[in-house]
C-alpha positions as CSV (number, residue, x, y, z in Angstrom):
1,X,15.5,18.6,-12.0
2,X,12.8,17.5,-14.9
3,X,10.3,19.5,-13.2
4,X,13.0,22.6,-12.8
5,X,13.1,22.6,-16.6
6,X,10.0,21.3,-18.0
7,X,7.5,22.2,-14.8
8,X,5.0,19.8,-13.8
9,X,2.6,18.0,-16.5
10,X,0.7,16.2,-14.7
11,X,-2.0,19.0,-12.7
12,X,-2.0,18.0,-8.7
13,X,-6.0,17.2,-7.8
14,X,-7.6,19.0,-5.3
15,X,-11.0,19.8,-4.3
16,X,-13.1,22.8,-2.4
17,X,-12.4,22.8,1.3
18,X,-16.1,23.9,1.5
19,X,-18.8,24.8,-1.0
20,X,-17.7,28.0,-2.8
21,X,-14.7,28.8,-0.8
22,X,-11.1,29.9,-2.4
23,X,-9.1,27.7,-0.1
24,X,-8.6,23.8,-1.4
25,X,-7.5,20.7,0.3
26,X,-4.5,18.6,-1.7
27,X,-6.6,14.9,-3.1
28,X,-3.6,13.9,-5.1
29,X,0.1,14.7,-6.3
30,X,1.5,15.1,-2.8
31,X,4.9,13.9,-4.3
32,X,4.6,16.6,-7.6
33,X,4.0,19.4,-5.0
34,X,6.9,18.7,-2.6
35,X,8.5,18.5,-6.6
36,X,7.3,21.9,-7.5
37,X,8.5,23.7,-4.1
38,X,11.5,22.1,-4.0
39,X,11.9,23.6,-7.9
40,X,11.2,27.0,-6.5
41,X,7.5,27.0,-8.9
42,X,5.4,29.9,-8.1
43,X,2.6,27.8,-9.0
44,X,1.5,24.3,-10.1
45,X,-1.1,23.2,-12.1
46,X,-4.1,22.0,-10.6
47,X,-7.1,20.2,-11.0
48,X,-10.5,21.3,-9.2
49,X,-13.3,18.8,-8.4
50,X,-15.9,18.5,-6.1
51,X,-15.1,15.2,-4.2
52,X,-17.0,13.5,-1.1
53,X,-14.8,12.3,1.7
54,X,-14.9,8.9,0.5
55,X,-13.9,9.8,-3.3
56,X,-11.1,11.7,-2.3
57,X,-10.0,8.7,-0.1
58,X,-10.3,6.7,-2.7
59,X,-8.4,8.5,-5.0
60,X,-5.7,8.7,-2.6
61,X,-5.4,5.4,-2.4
62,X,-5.7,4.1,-5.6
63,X,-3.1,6.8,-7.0
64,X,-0.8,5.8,-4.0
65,X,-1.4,2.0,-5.1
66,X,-0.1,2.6,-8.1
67,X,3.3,3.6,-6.9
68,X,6.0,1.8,-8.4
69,X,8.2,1.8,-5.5
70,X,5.0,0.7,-2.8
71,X,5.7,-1.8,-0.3
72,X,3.9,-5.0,0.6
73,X,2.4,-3.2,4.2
74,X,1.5,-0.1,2.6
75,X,-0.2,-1.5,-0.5
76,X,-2.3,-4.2,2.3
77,X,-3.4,-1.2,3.9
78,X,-4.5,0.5,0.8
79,X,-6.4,-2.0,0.4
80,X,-7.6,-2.1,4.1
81,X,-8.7,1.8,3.3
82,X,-10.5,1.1,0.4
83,X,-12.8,-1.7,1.8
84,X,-13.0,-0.1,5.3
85,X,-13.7,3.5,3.9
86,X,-14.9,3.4,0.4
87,X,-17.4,0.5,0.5
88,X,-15.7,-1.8,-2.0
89,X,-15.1,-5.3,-1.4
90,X,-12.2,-7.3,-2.7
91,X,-13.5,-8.1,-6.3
92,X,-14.1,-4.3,-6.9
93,X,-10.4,-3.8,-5.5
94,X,-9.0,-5.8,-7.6
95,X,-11.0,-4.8,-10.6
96,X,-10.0,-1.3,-10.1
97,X,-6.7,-1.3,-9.4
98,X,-5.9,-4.5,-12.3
99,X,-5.4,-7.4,-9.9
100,X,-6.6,-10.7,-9.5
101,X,-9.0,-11.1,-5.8
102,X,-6.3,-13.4,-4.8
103,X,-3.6,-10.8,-5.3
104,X,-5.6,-8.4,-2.9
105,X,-6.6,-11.1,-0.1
106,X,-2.9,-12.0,0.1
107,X,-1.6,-8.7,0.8
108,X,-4.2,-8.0,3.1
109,X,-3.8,-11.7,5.0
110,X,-0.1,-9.5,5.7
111,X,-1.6,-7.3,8.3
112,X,-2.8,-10.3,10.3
113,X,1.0,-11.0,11.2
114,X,2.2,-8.9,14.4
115,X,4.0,-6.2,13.7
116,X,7.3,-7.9,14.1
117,X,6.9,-9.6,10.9
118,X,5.6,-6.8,9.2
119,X,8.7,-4.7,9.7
120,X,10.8,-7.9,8.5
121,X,9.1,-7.9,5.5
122,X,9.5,-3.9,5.0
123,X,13.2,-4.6,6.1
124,X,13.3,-7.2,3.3
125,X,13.9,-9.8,5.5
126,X,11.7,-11.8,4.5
127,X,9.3,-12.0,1.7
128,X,5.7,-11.5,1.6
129,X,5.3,-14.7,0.7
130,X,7.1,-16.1,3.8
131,X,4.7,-13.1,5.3
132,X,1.9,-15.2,4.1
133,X,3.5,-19.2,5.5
134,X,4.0,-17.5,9.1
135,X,0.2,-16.2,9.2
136,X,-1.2,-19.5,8.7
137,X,0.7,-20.7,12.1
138,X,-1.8,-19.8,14.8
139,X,0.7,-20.7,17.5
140,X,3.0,-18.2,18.3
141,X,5.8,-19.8,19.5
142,X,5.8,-22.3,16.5
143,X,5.6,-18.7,13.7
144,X,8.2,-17.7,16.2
145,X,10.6,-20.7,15.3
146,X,9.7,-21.3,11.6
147,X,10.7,-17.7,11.4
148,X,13.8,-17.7,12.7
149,X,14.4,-21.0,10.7
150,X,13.5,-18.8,7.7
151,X,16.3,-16.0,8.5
152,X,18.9,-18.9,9.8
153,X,19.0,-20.9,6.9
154,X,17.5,-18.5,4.0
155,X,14.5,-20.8,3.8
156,X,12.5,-20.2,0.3
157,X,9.2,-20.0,0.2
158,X,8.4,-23.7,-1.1
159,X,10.8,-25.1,1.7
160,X,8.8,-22.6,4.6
161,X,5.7,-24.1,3.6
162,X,7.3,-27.6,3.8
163,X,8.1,-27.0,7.2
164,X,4.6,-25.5,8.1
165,X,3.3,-28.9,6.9
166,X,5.9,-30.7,9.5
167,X,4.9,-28.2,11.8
168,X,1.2,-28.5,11.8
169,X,2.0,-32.6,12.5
C-alpha cells in the first residue's frame, strides 16, 4: 500500500546483461519489484552497475542477510555462498555483515545437521541452539534420542547440553 502511494524509494540494483546491451539482470530489490508490480508501477527506479558474477552474488547475499525476518538455515547458507562463491572467509563475513566470527561459524555448524533437523529448526521446533547440541553428537542414533528428549520434555538449551555431557559418558 506504502509503495501504491509513495512509490518505491529505495532504486532496485541491477547490472548490464552484457557489455553495452539495453537488457539488465535484477542484483537486488527482488522483494521492491514484486512491490512495484503488484502496485501496478509502470516503472521502478533503478540503479545500473557493472558487477562481476561474484559482486553481484555477493550483494545478493549480503542484502538478503540483512533481512529482518531471515531464518537460521537461510542466513547459514548465506554464509555458505559468500565463503564458497565470493572468496571470503569467516572473519571477512563477519566483518561485513556486523557479526562476531563465532556468530557466523555457528550458523554455519547448522548445515552439518541432516536435513531433518534443519526443517525442525525452520518449523521452530527447536532452536538453533539445540541445532548446535545435536551436531556435536556424531552418533546418530544417540542425536536421534537427545532430540526427541528435546521435543518430549521442552528441554532448554543449558539442560540439552547437560544431557550431551551424560551422553558422551
Amino acid at each position: 500500500h506504502s509503495i501504491k502511494r509513495v512509490g518505491i524509494l529505495e532504486p532496485l540494483l541491477v547490472r548490464p546483461k552484457k557489455k553495452g546491451s539495453c537488457s539488465y539482470e535484477l542484483v537486488a530489490g527482488e522483494r521492491r519489484l514484486k512491490a512495484g508490480i503488484k502496485a501496478d508501477l509502470k516503472t521502478v527506479p533503478c540503479m545500473i552497475k557493472e558487477l562481476s558474477d561474484s559482486q553481484a552474488v555477493e550483494v545478493q547475499v549480503v542484502e538478503n542477510l540483512q533481512r529482518v525476518d531471515l531464518n537460521p538455515i537461510d542466513e547459514a547458507n548465506g554464509y555458505k555462498a559468500l565463503l564458497e562463491q565470493c572468496d571470503y572467509d569467516m572473519k571477512g563475513i563477519a566483518s561485513k555483515i556486523g557479526k562476531h566470527v563465532s556468530s557466523v561459524r555457528k550458523r554455519i555448524r547448522l548445515l552439518e545437521l541432516p536435513k531433518k533437523y534443519q526443517q525442525a529448526i525452520l518449523k521452530e521446533e527447536i532452536t538453533p541452539g539445540h541445532g548446535l547440541v545435536l551436531a556435536r553428537l556424531q552418533d546418530p542414533k544417540d542425536r536421534d534420542n537427545l532430540f526427541e528428549e528435546i521435543i518430549d520434555e521442552d528441554l532448554s538449551v543449558a539442560v540439552a547440553e547437560n544431557q550431551l555431557k551424560y551422553t558422551a559418558g
